[in-house]
TIMI-2910 file (N, C-alpha, C, CB; in pm, 1 decimal, decimal comma, always signed):
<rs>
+----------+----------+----------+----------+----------+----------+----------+----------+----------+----------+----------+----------+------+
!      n_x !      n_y !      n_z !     ca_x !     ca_y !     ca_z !      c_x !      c_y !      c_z !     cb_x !     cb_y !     cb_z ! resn !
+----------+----------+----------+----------+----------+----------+----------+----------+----------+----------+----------+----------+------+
! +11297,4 ! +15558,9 ! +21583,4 ! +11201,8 ! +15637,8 ! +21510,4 ! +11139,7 ! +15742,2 ! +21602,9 ! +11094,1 ! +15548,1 ! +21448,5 !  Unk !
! +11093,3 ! +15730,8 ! +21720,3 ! +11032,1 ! +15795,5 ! +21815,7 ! +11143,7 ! +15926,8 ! +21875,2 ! +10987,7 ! +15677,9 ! +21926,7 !  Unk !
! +11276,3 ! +15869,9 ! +21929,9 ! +11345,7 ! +15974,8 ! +21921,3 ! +11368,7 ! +16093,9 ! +21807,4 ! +11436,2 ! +15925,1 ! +21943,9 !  Unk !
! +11381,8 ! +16006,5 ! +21631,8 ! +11412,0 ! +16120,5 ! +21558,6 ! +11296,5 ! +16239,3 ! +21552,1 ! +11445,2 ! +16070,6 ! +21423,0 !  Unk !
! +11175,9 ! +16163,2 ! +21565,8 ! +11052,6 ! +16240,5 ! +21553,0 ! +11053,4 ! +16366,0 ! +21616,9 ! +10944,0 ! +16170,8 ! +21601,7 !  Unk !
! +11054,4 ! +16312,8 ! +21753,5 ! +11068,2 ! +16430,7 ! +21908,2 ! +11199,5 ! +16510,8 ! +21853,0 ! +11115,1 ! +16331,6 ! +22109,8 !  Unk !
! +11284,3 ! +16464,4 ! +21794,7 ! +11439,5 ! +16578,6 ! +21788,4 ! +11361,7 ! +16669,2 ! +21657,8 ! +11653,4 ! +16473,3 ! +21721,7 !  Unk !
! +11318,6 ! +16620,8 ! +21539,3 ! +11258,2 ! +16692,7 ! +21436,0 ! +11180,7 ! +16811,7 ! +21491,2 ! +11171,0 ! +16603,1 ! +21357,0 !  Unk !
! +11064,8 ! +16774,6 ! +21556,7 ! +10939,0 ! +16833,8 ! +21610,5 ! +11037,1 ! +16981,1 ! +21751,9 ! +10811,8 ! +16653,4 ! +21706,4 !  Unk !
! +11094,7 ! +16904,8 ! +21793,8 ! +11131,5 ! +17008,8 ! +21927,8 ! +11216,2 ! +17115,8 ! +21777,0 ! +11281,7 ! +16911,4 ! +22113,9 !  Unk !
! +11299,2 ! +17088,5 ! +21692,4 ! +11364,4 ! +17205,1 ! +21620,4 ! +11282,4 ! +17236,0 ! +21526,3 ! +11496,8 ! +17184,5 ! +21562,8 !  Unk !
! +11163,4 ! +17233,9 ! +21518,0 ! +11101,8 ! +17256,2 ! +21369,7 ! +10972,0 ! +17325,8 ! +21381,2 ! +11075,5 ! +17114,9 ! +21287,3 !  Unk !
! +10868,3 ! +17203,5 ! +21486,0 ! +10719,9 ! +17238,5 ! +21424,7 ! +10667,6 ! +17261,1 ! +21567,9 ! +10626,7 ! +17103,6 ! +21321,2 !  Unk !
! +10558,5 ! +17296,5 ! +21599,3 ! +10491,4 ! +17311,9 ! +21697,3 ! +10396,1 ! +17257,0 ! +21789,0 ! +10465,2 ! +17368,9 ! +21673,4 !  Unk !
! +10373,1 ! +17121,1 ! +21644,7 ! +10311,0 ! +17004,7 ! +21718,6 ! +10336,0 ! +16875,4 ! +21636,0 ! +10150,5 ! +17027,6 ! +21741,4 !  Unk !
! +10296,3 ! +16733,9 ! +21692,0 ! +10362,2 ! +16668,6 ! +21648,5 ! +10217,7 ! +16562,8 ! +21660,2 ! +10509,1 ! +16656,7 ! +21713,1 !  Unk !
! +10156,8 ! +16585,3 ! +21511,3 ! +10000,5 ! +16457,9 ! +21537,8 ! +10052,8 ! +16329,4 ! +21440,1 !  +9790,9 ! +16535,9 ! +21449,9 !  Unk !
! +10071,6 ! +16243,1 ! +21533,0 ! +10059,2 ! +16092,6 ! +21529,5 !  +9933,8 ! +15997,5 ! +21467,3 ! +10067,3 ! +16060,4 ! +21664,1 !  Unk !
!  +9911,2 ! +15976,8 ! +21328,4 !  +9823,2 ! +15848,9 ! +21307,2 !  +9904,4 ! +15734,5 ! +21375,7 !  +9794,5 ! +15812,9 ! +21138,8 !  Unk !
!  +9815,4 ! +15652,6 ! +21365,1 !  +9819,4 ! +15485,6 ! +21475,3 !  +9755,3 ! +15431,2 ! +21488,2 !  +9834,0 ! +15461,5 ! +21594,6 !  Unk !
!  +9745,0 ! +15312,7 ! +21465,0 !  +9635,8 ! +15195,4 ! +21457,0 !  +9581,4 ! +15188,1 ! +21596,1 !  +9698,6 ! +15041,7 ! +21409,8 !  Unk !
!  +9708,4 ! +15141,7 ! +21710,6 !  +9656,3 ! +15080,9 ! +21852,0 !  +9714,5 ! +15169,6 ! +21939,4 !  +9699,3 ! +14923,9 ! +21891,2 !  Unk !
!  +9787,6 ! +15294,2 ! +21880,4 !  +9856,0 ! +15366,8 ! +21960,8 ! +10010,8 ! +15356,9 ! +22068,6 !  +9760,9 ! +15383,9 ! +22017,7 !  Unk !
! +10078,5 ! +15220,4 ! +21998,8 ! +10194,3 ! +15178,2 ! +22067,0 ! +10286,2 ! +15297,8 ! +22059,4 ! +10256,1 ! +15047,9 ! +22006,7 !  Unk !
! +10296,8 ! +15360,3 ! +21930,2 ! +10413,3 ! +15466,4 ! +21857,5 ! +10385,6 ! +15583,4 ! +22004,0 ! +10354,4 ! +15551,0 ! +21640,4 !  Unk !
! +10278,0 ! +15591,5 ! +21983,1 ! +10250,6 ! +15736,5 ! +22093,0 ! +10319,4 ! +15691,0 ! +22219,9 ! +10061,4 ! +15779,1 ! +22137,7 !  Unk !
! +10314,4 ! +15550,9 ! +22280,9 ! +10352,5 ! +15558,2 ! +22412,0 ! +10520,1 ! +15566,7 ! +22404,4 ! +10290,3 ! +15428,0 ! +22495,8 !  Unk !
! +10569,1 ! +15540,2 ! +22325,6 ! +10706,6 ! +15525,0 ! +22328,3 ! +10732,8 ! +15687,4 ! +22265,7 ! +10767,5 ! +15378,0 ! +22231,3 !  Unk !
! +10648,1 ! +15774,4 ! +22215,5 ! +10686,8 ! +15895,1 ! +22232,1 ! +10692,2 ! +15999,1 ! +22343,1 ! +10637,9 ! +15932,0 ! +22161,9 !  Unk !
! +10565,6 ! +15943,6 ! +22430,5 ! +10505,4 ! +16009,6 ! +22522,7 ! +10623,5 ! +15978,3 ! +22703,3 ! +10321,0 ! +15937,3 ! +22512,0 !  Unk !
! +10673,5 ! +15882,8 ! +22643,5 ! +10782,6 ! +15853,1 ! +22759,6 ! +10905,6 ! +15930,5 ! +22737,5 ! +10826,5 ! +15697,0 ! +22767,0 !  Unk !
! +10921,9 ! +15998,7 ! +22608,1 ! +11064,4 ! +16060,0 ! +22560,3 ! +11001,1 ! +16211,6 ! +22634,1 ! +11111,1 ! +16056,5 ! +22344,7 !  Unk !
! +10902,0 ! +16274,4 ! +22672,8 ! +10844,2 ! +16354,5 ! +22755,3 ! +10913,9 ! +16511,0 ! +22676,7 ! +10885,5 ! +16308,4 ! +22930,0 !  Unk !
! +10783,7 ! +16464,7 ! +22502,2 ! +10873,9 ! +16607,0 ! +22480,0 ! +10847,8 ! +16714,9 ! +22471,0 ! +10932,7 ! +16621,3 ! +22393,9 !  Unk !
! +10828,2 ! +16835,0 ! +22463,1 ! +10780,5 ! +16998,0 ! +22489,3 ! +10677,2 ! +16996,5 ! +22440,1 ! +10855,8 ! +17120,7 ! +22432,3 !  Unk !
! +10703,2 ! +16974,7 ! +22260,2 ! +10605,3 ! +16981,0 ! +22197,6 ! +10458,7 ! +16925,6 ! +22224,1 ! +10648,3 ! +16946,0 ! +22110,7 !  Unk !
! +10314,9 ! +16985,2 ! +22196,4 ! +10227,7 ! +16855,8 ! +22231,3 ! +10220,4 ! +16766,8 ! +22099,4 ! +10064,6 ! +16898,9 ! +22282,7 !  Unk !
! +10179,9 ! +16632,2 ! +22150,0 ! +10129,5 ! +16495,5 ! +22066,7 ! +10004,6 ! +16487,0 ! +22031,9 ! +10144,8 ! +16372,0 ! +22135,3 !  Unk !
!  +9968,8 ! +16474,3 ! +21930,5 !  +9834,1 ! +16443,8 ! +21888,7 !  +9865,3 ! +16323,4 ! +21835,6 !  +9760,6 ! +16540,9 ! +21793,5 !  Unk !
!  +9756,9 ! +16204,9 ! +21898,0 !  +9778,9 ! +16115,5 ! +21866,5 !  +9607,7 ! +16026,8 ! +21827,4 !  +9879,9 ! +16076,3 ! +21970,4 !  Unk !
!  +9614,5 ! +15996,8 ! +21691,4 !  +9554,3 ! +16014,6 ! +21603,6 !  +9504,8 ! +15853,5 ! +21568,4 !  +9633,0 ! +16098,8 ! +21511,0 !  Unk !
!  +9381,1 ! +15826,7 ! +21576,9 !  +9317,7 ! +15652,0 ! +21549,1 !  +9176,0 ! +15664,9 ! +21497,0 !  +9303,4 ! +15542,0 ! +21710,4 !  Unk !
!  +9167,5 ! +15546,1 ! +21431,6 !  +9012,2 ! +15538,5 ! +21397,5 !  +8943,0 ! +15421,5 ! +21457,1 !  +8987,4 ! +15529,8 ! +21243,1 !  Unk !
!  +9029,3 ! +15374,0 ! +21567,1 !  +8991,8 ! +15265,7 ! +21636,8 !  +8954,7 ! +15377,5 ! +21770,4 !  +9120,3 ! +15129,6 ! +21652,1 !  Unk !
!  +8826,0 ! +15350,8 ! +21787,5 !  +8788,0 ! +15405,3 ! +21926,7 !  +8864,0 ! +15347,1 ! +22099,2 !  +8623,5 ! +15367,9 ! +21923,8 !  Unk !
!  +8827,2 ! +15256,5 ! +22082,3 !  +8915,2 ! +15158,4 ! +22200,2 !  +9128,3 ! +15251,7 ! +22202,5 !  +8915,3 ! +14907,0 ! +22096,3 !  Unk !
!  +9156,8 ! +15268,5 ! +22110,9 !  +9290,0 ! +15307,1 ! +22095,1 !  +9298,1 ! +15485,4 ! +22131,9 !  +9336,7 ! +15261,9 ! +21929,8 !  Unk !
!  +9207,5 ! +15530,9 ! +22098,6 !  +9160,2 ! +15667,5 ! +22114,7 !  +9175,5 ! +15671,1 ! +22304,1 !  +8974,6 ! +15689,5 ! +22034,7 !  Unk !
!  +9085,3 ! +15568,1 ! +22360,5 !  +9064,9 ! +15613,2 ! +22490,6 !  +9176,8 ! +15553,2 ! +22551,0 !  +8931,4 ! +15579,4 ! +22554,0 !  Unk !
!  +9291,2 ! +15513,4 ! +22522,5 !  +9378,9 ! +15423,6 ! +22583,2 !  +9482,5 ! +15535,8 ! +22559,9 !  +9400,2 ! +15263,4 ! +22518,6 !  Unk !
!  +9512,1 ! +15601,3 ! +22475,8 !  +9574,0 ! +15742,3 ! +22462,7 !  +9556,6 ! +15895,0 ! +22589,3 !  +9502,8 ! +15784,2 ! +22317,3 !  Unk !
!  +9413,2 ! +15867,0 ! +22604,8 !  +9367,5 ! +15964,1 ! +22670,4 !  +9483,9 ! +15933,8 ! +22762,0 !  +9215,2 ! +15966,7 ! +22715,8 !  Unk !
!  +9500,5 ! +15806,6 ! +22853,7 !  +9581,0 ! +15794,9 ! +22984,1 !  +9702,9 ! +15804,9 ! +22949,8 !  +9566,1 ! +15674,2 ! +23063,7 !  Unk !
!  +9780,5 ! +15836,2 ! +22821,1 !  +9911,5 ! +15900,1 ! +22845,9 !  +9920,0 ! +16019,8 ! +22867,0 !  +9990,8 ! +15886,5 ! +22760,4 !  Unk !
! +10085,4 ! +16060,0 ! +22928,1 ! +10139,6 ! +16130,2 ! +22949,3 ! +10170,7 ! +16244,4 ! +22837,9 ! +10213,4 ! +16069,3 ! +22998,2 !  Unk !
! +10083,8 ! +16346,4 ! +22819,0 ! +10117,9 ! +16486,5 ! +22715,2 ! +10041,0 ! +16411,5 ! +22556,5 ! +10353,8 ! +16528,6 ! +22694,1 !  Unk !
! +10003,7 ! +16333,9 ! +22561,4 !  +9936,2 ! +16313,7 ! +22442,5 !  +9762,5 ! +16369,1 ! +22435,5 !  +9952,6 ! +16154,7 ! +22421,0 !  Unk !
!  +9749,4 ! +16417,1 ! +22330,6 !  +9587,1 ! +16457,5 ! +22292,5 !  +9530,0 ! +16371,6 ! +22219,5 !  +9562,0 ! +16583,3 ! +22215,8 !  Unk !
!  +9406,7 ! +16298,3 ! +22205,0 !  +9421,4 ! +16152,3 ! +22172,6 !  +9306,1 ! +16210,7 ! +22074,0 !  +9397,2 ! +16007,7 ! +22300,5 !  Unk !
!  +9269,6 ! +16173,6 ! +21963,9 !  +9183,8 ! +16235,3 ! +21819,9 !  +9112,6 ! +16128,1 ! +21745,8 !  +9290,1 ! +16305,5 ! +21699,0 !  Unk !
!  +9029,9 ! +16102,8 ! +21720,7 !  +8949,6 ! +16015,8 ! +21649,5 !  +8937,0 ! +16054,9 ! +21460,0 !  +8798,5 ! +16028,6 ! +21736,2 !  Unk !
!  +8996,1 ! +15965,6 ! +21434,1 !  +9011,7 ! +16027,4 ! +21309,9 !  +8903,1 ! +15907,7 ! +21157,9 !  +9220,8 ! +16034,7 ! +21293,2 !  Unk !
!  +8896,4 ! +15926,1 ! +21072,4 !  +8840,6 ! +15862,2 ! +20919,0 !  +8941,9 ! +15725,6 ! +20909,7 !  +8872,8 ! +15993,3 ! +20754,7 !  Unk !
!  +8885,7 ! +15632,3 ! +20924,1 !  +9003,8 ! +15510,5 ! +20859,1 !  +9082,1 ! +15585,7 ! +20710,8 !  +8894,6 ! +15328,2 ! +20794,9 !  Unk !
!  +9172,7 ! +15493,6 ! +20679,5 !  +9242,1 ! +15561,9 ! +20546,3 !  +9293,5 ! +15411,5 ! +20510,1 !  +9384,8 ! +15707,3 ! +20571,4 !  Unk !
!  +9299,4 ! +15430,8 ! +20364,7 !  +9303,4 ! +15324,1 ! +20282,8 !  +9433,4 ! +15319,4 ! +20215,9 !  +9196,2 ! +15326,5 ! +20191,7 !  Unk !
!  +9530,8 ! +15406,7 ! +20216,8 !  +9650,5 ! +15462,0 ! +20135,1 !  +9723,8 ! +15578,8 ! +20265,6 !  +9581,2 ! +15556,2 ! +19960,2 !  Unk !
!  +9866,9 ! +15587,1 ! +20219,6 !  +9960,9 ! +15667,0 ! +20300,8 !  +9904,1 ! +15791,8 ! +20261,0 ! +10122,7 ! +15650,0 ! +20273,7 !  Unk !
!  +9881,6 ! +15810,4 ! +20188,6 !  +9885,8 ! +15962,1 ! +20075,2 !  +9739,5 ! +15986,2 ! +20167,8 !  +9869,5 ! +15940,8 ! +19830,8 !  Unk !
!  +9604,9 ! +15923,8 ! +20143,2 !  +9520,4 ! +15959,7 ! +20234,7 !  +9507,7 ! +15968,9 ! +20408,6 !  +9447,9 ! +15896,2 ! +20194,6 !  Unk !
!  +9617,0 ! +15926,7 ! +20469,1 !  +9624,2 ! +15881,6 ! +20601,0 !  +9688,6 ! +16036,4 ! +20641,6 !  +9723,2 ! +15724,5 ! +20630,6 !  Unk !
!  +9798,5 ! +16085,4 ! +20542,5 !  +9846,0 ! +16170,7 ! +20534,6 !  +9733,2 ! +16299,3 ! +20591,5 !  +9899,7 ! +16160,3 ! +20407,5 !  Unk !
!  +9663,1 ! +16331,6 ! +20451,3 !  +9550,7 ! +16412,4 ! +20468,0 !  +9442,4 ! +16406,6 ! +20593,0 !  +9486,0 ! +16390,1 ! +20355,2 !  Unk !
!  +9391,0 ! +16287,9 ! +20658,4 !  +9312,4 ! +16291,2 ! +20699,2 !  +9383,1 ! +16273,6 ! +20839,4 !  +9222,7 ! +16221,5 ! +20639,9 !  Unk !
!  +9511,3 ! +16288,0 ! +20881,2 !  +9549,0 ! +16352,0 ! +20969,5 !  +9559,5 ! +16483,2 ! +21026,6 !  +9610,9 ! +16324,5 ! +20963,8 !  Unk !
!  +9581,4 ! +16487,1 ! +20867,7 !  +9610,0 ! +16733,0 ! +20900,0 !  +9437,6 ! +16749,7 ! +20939,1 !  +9666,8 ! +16902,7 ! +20647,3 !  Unk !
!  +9377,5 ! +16682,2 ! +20832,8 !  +9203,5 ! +16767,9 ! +20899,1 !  +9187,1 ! +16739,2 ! +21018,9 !  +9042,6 ! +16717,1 ! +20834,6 !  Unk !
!  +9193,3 ! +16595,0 ! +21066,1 !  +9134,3 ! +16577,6 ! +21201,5 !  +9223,5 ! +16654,0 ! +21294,3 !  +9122,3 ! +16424,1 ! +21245,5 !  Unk !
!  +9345,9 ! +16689,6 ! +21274,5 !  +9438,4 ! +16744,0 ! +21354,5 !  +9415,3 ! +16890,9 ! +21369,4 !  +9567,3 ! +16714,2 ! +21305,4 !  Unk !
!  +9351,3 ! +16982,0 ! +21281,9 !  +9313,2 ! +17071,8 ! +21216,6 !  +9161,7 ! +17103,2 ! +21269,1 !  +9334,0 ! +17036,4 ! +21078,7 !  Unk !
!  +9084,7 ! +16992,5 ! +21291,4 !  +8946,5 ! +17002,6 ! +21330,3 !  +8930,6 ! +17033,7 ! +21463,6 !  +8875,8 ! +16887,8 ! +21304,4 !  Unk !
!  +9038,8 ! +16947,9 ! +21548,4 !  +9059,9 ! +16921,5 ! +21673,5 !  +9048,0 ! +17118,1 ! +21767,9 !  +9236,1 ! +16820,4 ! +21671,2 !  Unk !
!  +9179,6 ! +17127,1 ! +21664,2 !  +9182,0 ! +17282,4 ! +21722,5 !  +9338,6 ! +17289,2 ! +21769,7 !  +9058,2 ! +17314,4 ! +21871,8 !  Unk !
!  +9409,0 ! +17155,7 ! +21765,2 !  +9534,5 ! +17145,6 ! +21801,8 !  +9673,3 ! +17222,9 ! +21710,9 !  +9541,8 ! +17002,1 ! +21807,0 !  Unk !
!  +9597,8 ! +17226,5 ! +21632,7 !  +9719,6 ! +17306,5 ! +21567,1 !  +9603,0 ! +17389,1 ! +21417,3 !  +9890,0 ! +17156,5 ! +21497,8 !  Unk !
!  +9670,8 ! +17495,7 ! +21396,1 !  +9657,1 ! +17618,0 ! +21309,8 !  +9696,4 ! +17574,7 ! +21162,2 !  +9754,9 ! +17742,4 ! +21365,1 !  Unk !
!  +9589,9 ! +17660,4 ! +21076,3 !  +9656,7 ! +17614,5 ! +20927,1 !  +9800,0 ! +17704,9 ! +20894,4 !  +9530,0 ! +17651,4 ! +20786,6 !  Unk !
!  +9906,3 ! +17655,2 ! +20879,7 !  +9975,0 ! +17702,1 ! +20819,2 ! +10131,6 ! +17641,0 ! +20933,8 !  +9919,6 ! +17862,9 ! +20790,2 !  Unk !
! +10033,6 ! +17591,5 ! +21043,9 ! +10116,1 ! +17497,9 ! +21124,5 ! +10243,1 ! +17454,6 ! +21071,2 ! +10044,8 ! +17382,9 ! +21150,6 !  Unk !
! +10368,6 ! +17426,6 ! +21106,5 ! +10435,0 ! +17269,0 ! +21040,1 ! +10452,7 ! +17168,0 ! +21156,3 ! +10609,0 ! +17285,9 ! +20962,3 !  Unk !
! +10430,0 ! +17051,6 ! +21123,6 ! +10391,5 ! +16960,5 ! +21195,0 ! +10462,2 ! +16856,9 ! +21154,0 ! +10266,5 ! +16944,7 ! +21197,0 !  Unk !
! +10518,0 ! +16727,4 ! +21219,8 ! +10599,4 ! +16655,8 ! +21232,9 ! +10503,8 ! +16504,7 ! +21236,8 ! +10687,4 ! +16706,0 ! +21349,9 !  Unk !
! +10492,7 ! +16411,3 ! +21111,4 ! +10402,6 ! +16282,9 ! +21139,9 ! +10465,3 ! +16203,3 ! +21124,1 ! +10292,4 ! +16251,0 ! +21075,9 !  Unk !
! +10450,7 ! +16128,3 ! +21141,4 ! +10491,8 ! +15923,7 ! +21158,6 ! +10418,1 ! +15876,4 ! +21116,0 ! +10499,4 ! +15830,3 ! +21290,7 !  Unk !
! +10446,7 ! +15759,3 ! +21012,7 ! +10318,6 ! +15688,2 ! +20998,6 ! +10438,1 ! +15534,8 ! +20907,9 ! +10156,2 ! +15808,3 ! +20875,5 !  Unk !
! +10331,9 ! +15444,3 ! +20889,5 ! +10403,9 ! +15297,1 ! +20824,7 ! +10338,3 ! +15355,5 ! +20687,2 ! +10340,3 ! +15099,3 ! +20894,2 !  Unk !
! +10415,5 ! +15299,5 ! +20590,2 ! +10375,6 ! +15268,5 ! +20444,1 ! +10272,7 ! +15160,7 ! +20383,3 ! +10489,3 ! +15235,7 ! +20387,5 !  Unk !
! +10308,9 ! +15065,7 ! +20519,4 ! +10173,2 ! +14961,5 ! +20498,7 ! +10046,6 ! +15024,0 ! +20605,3 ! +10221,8 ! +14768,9 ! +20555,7 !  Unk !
!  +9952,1 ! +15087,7 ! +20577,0 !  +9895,7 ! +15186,3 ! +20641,9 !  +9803,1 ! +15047,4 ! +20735,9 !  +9807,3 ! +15321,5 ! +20529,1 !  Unk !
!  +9746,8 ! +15083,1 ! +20837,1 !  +9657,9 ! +14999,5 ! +20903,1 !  +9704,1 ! +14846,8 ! +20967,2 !  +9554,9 ! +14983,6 ! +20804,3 !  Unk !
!  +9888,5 ! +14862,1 ! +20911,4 !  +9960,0 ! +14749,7 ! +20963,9 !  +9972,5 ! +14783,8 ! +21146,6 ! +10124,1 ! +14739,7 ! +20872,4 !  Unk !
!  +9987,5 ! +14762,6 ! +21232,7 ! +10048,6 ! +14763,3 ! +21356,2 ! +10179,9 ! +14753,1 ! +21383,6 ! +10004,7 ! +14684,5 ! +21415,9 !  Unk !
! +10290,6 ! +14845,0 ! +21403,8 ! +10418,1 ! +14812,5 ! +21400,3 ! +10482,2 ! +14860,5 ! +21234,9 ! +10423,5 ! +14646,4 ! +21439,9 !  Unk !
! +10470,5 ! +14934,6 ! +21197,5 ! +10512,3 ! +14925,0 ! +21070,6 ! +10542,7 ! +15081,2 ! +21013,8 ! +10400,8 ! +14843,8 ! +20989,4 !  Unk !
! +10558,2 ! +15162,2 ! +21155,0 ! +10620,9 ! +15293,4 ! +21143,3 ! +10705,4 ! +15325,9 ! +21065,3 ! +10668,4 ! +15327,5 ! +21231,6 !  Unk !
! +10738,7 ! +15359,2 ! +20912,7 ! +10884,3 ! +15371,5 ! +20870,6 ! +10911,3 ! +15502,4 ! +20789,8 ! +10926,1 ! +15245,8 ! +20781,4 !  Unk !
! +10845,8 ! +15598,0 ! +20857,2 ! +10802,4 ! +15756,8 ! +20809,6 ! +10804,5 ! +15852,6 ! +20850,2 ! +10712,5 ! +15785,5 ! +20786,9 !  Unk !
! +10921,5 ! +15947,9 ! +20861,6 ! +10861,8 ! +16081,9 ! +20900,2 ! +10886,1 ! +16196,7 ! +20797,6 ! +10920,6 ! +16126,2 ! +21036,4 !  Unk !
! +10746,2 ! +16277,8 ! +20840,8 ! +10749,2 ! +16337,2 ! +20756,9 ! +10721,7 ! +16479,3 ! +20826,7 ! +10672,0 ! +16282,0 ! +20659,5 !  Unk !
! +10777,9 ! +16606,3 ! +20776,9 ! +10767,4 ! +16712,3 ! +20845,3 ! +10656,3 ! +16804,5 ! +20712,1 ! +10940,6 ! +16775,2 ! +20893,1 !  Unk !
! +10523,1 ! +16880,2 ! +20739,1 ! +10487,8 ! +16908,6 ! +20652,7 ! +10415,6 ! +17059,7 ! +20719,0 ! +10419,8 ! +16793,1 ! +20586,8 !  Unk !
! +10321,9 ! +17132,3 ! +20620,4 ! +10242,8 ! +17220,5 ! +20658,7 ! +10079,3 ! +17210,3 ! +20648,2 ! +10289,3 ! +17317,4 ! +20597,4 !  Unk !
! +10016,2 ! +17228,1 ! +20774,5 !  +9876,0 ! +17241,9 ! +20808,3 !  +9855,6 ! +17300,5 ! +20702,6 !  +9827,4 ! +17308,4 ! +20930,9 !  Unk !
+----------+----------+----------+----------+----------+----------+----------+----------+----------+----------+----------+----------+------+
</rs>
């Protein structure tokens, strides 16, 4: 999953913001060491600052979300708020369908800020 992401994002979009519960997805992106930057995206504070210490990731504090469809959205704003990427961006996300699961990545989706 982490590779297709980085291959999507390097031919497509300009940045690539990551929701994540504990932030595992980011480290296994952040080791594929890819051009694009990572925004990597939690509403767990503790997971936020554990991001900071990777490699090319921008680590974002974001709204819990209750649904994919909202996790969705409240990625582009916080991603959007940040300053990391522009409206009209396209941007490359990951996320699980069981939202707030740990491990349960089974999504990508390429969309516009």
């Amino acid at each position: 999953m982490s590779n297709a992401a980085c291959d999507l994002a390097e031919a497509s979009a300009p940045c690539d913001p990551r929701p994540d519960v504990y932030g595992a997805h980011r480290v296994a992106v952040a080791r594929l060491r890819p051009r694009r930057p990572i925004v990597g995206l939690s509403h767990h504070r503790i997971a936020v600052q554990q991001m900071a210490l990777e490699w090319g990731v921008t680590p974002v504090l974001m709204p819990p979300s209750n649904d994919v469809e909202d996790l969705w959205s409240r990625s582009l704003e916080s991603a959007l708020a940040s300053g990391m990427i522009d409206a009209g961006d396209r941007v490359v996300l990951t996320a699980g369908t069981a939202v707030n699961l740990p491990g349960s990545t089974n999504v990508i989706k390429v969309d516009v800020a």
